[in-house]
C-alpha positions in Angstrom: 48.1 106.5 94.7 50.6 108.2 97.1 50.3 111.5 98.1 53.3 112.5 96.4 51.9 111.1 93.4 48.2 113.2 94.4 50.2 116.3 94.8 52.4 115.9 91.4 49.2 115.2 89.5 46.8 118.1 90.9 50.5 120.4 89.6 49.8 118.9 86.6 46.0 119.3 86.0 46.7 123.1 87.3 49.2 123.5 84.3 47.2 122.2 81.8 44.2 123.6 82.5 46.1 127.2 82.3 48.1 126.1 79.3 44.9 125.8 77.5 42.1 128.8 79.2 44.9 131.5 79.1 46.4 131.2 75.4 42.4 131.0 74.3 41.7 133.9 76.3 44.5 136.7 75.4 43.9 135.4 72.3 40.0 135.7 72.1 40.5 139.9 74.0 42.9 140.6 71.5 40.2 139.8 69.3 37.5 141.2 70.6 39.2 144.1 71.7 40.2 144.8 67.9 36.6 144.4 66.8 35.5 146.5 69.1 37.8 149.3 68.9 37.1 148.9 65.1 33.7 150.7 65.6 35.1 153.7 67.0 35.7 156.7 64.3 38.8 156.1 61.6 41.6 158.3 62.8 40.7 157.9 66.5 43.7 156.7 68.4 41.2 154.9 70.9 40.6 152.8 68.3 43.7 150.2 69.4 43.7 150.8 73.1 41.5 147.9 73.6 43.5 145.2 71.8 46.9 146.6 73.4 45.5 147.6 76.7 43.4 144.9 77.8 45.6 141.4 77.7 48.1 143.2 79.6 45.7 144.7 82.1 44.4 141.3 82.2 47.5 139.3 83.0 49.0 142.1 85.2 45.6 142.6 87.5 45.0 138.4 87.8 48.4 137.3 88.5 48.6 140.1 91.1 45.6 138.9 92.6 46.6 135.6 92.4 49.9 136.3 94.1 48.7 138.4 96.6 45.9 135.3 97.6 48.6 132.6 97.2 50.9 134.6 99.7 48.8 134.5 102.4 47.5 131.2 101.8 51.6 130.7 102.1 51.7 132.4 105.2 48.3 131.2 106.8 47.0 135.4 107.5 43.8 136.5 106.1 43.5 136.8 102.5 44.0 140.0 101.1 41.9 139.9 98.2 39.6 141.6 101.3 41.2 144.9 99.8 39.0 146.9 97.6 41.7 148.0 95.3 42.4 143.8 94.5 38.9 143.2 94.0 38.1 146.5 91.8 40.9 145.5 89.3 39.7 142.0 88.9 35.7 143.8 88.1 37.4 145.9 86.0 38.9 143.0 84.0 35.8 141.1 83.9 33.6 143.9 82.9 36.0 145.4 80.5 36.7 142.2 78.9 32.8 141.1 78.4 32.1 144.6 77.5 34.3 143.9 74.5 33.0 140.3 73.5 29.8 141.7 73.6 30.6 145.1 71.4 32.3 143.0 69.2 29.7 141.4 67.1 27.2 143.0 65.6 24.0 141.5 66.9 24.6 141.1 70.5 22.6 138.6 72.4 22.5 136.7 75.5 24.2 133.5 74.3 27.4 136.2 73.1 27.0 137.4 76.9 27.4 134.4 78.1 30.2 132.6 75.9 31.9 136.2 76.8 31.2 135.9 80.1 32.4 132.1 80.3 35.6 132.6 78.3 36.3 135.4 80.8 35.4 133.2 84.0 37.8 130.9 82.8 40.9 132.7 81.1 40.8 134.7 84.6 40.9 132.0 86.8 43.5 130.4 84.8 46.0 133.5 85.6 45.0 133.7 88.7 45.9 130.4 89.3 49.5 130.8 88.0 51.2 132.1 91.2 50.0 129.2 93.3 50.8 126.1 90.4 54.2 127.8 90.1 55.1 128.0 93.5 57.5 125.1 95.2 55.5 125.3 98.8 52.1 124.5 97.2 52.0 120.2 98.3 53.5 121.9 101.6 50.6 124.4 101.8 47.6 121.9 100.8 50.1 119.1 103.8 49.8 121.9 106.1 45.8 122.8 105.4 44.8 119.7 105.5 46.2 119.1 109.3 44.2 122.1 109.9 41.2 120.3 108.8 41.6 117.6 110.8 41.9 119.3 114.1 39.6 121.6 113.4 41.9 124.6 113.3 40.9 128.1 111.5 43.5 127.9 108.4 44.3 131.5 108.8 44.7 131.2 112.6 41.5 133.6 113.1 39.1 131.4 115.1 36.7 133.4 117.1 38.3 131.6 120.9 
C-alpha cells in the first residue's frame, strides 16, 4: 500500500470512527441529561439545563481542545493542552457527563459507571479528534513527524541540547 493510500485510509478510519462515537454520544447526554434533570422538583427550571446545556458544552469544550492540540501539532510548538483552563473544561465534561449517566438510572452501580464512563471516553475523543481528521495538512503533519522520528529530532523542537 502507498503512502498516499496509508494516509487516505487512516482519514477514513478517523471519520468513521467519529461518525459513529459522537452521534451515540450527544445522543446518549441528551438522554441522560433528561433523566436526570427529571429527578429534580416539577416546576424547577434546572430541570432541562442538563439535556440543553451539556451536548453543547460537550462539543464546544472538545473541539476546542482538539483545535487548540491540532494547531500546535500544525505548528510543531508545545501543546497547549498544558493550560489549565483546556484541561479543566475537558474534566468538567467528563465528570459532568458520567455524573449524568450515573444519576440517570435508578439503581446506580459500577457496571452503569463504567458504560458511562466508556461512552464518555469515547464520544470525547471522537470530537476531539474532529479538528485534526478535517484538516488538509494532516498526511503533511504525520510526513513531517515521522522525519522527526527518524533523526531523532524533538517534534516540538524542545530537545534539552
Amino acid at each position: 500500500m502507498s503512502e498516499r493510500g496509508a494516509l487516505r485510509g487512516l482519514r477514513v478510519l478517523m471519520w468513521v470512527v467519529i461518525a459513529i462515537e459522537v452521534p451515540v454520544y450527544l445522543v446518549w447526554l441528551v438522554e441522560v441529561g433528561y433523566l436526570t434533570g427529571q429527578q429534580l422538583p416539577r416546576g424547577d427550571v434546572a430541570r432541562w439545563a442538563p439535556p440543553v446545556l451539556l451536548p453543547p458544552a460537550a462539543v464546544l469544550f472538545c473541539v476546542m481542545a482538539g483545535w487548540t492540540w491540532w494547531l500546535s501539532v500544525v505548528s510543531g510548538t508545545r501543546s497547549s493542552l498544558r493550560e489549565g483552563w483546556i484541561v479543566a473544561s475537558l474534566v468538567f465534561v467528563a465528570v459532568s457527563s458520567v455524573f449524568c449517566g450515573v444519576a440517570s438510572v435508578d439503581d446506580p452501580s459500577v457496571s452503569v459507571g463504567l458504560l458511562s464512563a466508556a461512552v464518555t471516553g469515547l464520544g470525547m475523543i471522537g470530537l476531539f479528534f474532529i479538528p485534526a481528521a478535517a484538516s488538509r495538512q494532516m498526511p503533511d503533519v504525520i510526513r513531517r513527524r515521522a522525519a522527526e522520528r527518524r533523526t531523532g529530532a524533538d517534534p516540538a523542537g524542545l530537545d534539552d541540547t
